[in-house]
PDB file of N, CA, C and O in Angstrom:
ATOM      1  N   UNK A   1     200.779-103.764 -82.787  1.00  0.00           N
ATOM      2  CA  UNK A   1     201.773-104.466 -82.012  1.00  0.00           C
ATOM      3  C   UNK A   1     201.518-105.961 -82.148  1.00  0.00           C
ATOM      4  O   UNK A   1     200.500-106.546 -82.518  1.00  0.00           O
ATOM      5  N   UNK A   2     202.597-106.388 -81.787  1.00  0.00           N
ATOM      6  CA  UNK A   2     202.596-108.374 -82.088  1.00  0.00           C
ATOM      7  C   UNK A   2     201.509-108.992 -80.844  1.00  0.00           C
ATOM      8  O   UNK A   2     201.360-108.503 -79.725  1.00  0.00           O
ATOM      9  N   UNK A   3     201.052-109.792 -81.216  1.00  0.00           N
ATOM     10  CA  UNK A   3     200.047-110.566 -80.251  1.00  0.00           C
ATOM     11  C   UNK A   3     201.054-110.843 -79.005  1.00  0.00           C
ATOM     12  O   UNK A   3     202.126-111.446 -79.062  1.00  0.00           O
ATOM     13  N   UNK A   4     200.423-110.231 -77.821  1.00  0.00           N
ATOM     14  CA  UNK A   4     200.670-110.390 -76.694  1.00  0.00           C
ATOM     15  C   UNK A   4     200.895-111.645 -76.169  1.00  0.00           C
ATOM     16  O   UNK A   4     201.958-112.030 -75.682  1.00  0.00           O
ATOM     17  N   UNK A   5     199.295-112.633 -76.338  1.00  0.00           N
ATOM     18  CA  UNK A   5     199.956-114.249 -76.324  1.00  0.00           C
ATOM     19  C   UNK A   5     200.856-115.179 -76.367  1.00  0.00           C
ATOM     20  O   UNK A   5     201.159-116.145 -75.668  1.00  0.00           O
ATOM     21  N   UNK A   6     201.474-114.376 -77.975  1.00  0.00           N
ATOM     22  CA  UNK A   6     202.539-115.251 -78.773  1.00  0.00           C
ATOM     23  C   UNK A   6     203.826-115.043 -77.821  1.00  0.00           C
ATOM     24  O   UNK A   6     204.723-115.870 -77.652  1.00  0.00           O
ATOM     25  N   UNK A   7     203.711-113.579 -77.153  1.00  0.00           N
ATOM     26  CA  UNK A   7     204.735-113.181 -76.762  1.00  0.00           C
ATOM     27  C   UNK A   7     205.105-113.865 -75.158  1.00  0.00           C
ATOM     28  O   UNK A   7     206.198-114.201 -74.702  1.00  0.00           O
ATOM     29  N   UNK A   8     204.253-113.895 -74.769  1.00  0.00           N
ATOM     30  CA  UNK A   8     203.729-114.310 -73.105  1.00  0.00           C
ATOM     31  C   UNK A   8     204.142-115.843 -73.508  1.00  0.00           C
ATOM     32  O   UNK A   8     204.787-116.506 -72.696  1.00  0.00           O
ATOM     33  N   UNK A   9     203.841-116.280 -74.504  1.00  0.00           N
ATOM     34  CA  UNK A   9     204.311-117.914 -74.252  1.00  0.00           C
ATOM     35  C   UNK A   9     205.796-118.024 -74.867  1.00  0.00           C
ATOM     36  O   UNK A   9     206.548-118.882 -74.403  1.00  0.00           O
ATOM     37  N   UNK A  10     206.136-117.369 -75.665  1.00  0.00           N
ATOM     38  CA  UNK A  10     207.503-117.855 -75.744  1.00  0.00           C
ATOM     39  C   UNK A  10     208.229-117.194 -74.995  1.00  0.00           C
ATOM     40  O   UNK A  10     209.410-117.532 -75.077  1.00  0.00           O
ATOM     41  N   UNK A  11     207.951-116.124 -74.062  1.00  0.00           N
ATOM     42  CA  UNK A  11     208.564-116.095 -72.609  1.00  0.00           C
ATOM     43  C   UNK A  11     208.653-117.216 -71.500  1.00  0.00           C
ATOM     44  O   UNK A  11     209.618-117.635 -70.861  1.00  0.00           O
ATOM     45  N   UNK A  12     207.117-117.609 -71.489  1.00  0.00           N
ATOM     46  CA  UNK A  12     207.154-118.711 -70.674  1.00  0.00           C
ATOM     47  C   UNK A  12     207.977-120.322 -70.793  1.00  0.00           C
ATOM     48  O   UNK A  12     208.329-121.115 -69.919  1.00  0.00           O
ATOM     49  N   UNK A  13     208.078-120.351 -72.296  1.00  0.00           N
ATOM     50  CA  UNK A  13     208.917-121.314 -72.852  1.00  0.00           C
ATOM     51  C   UNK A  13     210.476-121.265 -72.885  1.00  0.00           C
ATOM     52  O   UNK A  13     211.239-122.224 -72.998  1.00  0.00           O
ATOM     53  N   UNK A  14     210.881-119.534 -72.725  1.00  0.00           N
ATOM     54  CA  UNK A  14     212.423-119.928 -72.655  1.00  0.00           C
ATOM     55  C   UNK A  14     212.449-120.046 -70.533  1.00  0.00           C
ATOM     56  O   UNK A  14     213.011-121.053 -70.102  1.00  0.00           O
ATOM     57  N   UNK A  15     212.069-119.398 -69.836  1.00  0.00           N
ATOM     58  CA  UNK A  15     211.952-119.176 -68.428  1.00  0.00           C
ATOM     59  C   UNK A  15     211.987-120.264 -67.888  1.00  0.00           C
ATOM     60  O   UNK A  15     212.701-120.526 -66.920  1.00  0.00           O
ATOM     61  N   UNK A  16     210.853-121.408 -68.708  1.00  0.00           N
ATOM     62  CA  UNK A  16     211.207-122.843 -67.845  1.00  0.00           C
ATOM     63  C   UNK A  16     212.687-123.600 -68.634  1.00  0.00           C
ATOM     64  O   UNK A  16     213.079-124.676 -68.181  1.00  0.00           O
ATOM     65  N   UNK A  17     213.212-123.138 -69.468  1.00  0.00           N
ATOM     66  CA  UNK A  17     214.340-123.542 -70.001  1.00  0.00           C
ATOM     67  C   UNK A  17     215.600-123.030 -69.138  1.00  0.00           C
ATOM     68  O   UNK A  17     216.644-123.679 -69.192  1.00  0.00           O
ATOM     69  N   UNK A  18     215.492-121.572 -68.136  1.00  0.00           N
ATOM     70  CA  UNK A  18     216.506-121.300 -67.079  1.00  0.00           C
ATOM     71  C   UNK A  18     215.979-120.620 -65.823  1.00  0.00           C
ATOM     72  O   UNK A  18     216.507-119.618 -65.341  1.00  0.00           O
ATOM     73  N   UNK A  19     214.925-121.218 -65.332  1.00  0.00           N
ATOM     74  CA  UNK A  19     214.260-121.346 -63.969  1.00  0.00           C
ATOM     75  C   UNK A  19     215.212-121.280 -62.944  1.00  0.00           C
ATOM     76  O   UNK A  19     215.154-120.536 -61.964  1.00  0.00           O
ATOM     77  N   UNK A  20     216.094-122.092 -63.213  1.00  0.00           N
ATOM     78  CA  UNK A  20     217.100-122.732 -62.368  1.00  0.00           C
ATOM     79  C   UNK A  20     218.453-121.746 -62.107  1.00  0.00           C
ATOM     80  O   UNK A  20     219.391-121.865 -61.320  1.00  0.00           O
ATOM     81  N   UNK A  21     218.114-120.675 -63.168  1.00  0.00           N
ATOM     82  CA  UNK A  21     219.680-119.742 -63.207  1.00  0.00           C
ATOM     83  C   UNK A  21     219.351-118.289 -62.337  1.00  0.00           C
ATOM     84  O   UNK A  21     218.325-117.616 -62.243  1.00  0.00           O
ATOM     85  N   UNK A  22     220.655-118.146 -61.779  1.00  0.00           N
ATOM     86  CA  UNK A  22     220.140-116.872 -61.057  1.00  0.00           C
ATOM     87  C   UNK A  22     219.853-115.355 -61.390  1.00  0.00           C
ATOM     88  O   UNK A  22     219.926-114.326 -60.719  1.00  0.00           O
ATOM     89  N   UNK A  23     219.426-115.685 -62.958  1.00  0.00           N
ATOM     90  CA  UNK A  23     219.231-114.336 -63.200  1.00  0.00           C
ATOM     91  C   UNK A  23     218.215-113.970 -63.427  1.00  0.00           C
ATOM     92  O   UNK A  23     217.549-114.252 -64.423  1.00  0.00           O
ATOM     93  N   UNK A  24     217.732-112.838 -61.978  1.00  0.00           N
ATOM     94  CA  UNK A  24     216.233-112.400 -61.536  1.00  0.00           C
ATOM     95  C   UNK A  24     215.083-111.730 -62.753  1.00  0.00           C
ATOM     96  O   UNK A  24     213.906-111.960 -63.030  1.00  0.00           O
ATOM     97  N   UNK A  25     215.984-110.933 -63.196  1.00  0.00           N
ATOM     98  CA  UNK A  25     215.802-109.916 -63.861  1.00  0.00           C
ATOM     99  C   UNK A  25     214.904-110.503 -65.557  1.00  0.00           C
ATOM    100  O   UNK A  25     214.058-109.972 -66.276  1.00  0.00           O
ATOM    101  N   UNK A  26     215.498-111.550 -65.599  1.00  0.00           N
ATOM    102  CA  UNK A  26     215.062-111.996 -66.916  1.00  0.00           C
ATOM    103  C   UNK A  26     213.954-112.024 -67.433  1.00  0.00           C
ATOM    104  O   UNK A  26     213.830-111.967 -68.656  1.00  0.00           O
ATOM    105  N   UNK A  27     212.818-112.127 -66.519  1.00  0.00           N
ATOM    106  CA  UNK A  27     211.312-111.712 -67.424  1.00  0.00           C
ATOM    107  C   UNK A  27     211.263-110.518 -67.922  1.00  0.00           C
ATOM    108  O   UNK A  27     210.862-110.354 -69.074  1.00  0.00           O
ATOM    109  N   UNK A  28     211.620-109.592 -67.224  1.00  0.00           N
ATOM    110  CA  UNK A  28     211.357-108.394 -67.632  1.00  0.00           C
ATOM    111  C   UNK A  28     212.293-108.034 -68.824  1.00  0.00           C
ATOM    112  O   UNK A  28     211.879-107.210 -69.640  1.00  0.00           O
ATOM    113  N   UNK A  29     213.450-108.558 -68.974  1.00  0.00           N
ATOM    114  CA  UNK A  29     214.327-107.968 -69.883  1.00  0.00           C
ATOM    115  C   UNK A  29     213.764-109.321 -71.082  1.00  0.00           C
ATOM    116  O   UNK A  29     213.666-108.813 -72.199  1.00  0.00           O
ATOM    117  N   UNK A  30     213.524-110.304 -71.095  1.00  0.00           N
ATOM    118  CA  UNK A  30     213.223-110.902 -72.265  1.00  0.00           C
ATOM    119  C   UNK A  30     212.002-109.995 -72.729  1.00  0.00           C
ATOM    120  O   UNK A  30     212.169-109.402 -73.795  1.00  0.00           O
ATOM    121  N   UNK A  31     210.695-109.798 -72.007  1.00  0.00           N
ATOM    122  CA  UNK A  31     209.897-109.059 -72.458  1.00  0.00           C
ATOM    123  C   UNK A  31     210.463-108.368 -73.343  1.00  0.00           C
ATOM    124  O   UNK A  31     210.768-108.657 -74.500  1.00  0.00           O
ATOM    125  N   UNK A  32     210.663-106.956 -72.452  1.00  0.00           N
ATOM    126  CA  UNK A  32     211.063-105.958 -73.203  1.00  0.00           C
ATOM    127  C   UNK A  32     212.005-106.122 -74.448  1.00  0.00           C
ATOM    128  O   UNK A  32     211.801-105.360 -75.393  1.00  0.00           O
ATOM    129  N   UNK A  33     212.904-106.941 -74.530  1.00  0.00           N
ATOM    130  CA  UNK A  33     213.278-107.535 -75.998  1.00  0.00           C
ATOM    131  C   UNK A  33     212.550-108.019 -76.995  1.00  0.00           C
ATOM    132  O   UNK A  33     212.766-107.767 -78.181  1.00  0.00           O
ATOM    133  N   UNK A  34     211.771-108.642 -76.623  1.00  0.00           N
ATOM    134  CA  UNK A  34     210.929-109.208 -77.865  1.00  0.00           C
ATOM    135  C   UNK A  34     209.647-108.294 -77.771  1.00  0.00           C
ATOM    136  O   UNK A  34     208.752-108.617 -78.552  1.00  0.00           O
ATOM    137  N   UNK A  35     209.411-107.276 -77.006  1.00  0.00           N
ATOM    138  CA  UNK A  35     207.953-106.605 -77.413  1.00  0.00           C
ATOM    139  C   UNK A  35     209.014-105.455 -78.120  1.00  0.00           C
ATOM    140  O   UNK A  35     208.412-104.559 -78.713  1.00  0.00           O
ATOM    141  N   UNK A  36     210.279-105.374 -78.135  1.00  0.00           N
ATOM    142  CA  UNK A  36     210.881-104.333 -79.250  1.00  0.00           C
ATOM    143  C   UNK A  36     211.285-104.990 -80.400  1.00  0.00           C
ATOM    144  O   UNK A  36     211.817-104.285 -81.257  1.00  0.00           O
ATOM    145  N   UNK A  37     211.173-106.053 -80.600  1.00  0.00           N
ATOM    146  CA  UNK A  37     211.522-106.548 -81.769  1.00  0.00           C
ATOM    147  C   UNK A  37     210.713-107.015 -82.526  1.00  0.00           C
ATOM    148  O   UNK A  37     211.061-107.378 -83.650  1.00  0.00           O
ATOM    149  N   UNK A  38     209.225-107.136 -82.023  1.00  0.00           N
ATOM    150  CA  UNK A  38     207.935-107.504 -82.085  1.00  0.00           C
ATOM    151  C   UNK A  38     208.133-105.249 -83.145  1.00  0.00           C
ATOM    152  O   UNK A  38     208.112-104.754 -84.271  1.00  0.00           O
ATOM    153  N   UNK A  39     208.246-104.945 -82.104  1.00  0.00           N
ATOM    154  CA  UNK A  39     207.324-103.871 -82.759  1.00  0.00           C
ATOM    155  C   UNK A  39     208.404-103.014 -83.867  1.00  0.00           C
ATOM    156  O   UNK A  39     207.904-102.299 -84.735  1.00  0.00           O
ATOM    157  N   UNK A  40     209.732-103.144 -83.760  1.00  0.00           N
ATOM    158  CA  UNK A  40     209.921-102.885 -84.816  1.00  0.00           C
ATOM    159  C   UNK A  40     210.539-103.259 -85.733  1.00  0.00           C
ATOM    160  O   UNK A  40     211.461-102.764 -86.382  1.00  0.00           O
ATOM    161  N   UNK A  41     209.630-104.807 -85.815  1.00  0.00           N
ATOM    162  CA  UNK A  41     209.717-105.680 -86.798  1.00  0.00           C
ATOM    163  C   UNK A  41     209.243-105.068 -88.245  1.00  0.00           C
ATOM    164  O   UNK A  41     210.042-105.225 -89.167  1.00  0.00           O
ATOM    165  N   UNK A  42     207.983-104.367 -88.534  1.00  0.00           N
ATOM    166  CA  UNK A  42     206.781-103.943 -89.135  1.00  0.00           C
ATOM    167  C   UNK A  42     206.255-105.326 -88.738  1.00  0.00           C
ATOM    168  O   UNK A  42     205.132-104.822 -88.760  1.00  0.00           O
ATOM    169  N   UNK A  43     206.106-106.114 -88.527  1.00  0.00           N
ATOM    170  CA  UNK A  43     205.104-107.431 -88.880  1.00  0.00           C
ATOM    171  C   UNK A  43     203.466-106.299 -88.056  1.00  0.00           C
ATOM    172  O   UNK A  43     203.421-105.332 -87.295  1.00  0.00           O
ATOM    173  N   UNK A  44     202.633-106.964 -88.617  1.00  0.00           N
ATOM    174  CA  UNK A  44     201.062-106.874 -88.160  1.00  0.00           C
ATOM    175  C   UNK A  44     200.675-108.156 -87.522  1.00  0.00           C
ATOM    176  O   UNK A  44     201.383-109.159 -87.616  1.00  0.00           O
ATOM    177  N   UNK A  45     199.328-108.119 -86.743  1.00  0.00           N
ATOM    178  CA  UNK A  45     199.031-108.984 -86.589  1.00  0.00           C
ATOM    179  C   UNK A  45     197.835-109.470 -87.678  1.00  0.00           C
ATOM    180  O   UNK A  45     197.528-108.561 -88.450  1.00  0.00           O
ATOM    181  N   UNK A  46     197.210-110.552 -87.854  1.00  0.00           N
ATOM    182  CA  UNK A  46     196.403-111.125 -88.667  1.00  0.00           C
ATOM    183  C   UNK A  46     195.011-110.162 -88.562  1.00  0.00           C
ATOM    184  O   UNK A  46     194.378-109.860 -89.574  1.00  0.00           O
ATOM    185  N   UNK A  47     194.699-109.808 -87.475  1.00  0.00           N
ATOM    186  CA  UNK A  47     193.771-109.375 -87.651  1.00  0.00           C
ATOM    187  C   UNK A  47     193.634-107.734 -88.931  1.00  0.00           C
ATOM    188  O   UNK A  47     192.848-107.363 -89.803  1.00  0.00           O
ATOM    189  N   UNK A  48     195.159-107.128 -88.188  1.00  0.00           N
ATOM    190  CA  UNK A  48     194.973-105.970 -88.861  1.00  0.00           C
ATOM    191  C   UNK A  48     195.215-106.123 -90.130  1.00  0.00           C
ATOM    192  O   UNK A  48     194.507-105.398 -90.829  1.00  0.00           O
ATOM    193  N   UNK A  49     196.134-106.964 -90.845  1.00  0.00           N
ATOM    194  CA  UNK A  49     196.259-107.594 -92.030  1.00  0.00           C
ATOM    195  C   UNK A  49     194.710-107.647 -92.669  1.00  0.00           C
ATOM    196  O   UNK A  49     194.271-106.890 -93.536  1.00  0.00           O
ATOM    197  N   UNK A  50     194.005-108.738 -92.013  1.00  0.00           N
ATOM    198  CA  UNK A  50     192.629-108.745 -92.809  1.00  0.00           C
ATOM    199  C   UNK A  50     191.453-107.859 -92.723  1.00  0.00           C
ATOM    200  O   UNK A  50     190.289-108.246 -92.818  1.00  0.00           O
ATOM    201  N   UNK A  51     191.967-106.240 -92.476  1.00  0.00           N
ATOM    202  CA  UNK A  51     191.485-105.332 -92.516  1.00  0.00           C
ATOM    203  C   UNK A  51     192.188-104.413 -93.395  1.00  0.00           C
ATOM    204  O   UNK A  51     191.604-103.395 -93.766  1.00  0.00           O
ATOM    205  N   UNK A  52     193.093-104.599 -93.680  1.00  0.00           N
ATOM    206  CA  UNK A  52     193.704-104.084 -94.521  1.00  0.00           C
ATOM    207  C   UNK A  52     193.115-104.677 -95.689  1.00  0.00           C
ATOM    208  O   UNK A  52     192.546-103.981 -96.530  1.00  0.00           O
ATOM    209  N   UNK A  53     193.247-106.250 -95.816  1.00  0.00           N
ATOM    210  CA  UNK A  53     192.795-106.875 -97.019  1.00  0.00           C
ATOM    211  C   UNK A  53     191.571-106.438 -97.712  1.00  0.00           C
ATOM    212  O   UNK A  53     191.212-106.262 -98.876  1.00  0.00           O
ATOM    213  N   UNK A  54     191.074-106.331 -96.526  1.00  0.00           N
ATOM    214  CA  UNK A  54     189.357-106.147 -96.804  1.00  0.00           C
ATOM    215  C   UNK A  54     189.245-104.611 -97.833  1.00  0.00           C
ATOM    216  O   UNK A  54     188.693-104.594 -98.933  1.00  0.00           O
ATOM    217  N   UNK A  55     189.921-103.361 -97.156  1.00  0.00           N
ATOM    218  CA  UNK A  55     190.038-102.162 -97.686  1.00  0.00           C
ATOM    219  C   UNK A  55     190.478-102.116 -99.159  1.00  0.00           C
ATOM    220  O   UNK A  55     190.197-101.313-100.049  1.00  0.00           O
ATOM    221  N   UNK A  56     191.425-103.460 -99.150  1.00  0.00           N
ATOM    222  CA  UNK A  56     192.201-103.275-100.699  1.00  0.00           C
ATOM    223  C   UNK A  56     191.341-103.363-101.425  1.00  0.00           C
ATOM    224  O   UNK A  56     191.156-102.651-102.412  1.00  0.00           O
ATOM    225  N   UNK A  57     190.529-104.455-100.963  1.00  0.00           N
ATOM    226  CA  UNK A  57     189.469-105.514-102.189  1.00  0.00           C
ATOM    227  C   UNK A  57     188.834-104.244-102.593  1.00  0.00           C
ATOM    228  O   UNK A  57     188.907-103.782-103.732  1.00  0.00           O
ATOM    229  N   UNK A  58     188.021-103.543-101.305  1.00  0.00           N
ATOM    230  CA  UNK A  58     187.020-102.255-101.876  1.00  0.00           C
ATOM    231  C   UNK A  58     187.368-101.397-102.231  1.00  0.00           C
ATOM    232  O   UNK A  58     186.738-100.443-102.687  1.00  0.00           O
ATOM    233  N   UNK A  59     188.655-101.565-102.079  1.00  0.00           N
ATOM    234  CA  UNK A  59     189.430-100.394-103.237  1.00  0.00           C
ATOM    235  C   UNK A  59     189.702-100.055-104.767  1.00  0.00           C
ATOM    236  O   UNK A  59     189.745 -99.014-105.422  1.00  0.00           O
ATOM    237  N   UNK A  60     189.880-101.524-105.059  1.00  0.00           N
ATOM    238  CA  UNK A  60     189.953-102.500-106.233  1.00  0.00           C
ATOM    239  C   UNK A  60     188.827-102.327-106.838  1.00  0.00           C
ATOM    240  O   UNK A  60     188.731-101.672-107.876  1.00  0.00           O
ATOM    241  N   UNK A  61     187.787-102.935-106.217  1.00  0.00           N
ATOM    242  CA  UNK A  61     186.456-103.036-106.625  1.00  0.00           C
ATOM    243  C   UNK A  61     186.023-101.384-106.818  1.00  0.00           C
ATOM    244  O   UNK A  61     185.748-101.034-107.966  1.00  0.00           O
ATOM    245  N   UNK A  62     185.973-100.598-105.973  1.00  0.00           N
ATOM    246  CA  UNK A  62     185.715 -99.620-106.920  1.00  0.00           C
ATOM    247  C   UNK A  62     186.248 -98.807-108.059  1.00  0.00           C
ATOM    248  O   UNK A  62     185.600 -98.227-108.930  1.00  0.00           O
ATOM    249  N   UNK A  63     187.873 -98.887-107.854  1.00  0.00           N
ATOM    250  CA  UNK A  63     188.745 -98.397-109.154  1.00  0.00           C
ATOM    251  C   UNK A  63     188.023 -99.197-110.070  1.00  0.00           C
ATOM    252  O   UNK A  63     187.481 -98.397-110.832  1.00  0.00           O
ATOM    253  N   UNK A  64     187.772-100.174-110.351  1.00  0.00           N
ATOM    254  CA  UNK A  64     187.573-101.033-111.638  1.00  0.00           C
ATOM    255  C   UNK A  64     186.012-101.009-112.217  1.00  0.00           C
ATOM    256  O   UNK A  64     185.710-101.294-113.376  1.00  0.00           O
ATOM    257  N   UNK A  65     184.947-100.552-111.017  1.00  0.00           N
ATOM    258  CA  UNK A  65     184.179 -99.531-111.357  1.00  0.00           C
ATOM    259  C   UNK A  65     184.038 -98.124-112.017  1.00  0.00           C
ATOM    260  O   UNK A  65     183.309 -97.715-112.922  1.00  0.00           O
ATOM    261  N   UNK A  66     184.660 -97.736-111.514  1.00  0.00           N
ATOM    262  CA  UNK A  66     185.453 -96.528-112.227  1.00  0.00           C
ATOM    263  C   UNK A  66     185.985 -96.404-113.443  1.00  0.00           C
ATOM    264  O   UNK A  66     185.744 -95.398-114.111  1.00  0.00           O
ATOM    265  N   UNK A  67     186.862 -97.498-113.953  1.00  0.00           N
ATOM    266  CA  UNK A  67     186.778 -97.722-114.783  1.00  0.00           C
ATOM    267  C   UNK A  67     186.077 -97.904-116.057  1.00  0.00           C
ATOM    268  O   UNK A  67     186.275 -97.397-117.161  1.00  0.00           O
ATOM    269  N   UNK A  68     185.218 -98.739-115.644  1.00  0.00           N
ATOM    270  CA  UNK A  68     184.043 -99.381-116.307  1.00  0.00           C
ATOM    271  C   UNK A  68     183.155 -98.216-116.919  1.00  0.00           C
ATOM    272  O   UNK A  68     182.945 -98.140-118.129  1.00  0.00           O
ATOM    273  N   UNK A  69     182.690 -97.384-116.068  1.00  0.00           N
ATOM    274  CA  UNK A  69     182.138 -96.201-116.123  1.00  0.00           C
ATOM    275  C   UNK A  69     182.675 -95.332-117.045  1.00  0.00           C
ATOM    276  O   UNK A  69     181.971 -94.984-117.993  1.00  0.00           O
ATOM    277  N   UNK A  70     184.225 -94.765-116.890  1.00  0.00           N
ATOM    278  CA  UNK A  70     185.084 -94.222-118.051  1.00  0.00           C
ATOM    279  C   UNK A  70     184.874 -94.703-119.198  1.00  0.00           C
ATOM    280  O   UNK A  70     184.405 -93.991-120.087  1.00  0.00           O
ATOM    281  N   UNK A  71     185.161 -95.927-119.387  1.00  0.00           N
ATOM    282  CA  UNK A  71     184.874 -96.701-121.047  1.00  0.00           C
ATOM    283  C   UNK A  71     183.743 -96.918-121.507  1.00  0.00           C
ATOM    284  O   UNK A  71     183.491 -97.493-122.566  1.00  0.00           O
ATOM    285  N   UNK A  72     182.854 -96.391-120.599  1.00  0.00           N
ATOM    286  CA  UNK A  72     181.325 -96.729-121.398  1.00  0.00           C
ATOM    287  C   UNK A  72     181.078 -95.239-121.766  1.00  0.00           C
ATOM    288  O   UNK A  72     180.424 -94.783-122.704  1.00  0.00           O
ATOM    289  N   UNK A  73     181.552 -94.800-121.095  1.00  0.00           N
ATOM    290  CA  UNK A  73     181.084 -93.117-121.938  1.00  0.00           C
ATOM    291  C   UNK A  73     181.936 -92.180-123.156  1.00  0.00           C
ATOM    292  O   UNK A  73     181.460 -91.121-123.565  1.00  0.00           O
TER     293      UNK A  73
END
């Protein structure tokens, strides 16, 4: 899911933009809009990205081991 943070502040950033309007309801329904559009965006967050990255590399790295191994024999 999208970083909670990111999400919590650009709530807080449109809210002081209509503080002033009478519609109660709006935290909760901006939330829930952007934690659904957050999630089915596909986006990742960075972290899981560079766990992913990490898996590729050792993935890589051993296919090409593997390799290596094939052509020497």
């Amino acid at each position: 899911m999208f970083n909670k943070i990111a999400i919590d502040e650009t709530i807080h950033k449109i809210l002081s933009l209509v503080e002033k309007t009478p519609v109660k309801d709006i935290e909760h329904n901006l939330r829930q809009i952007l934690t659904n559009f957050f999630a089915n965006s596909g986006w990742v967050t960075r972290e899981e990205f560079e766990i992913q990255k990490a898996i590729l590399l050792k993935t890589r790295e051993r296919l090409e081991e593997l390799e290596r191994k094939i052509n020497n024999t």
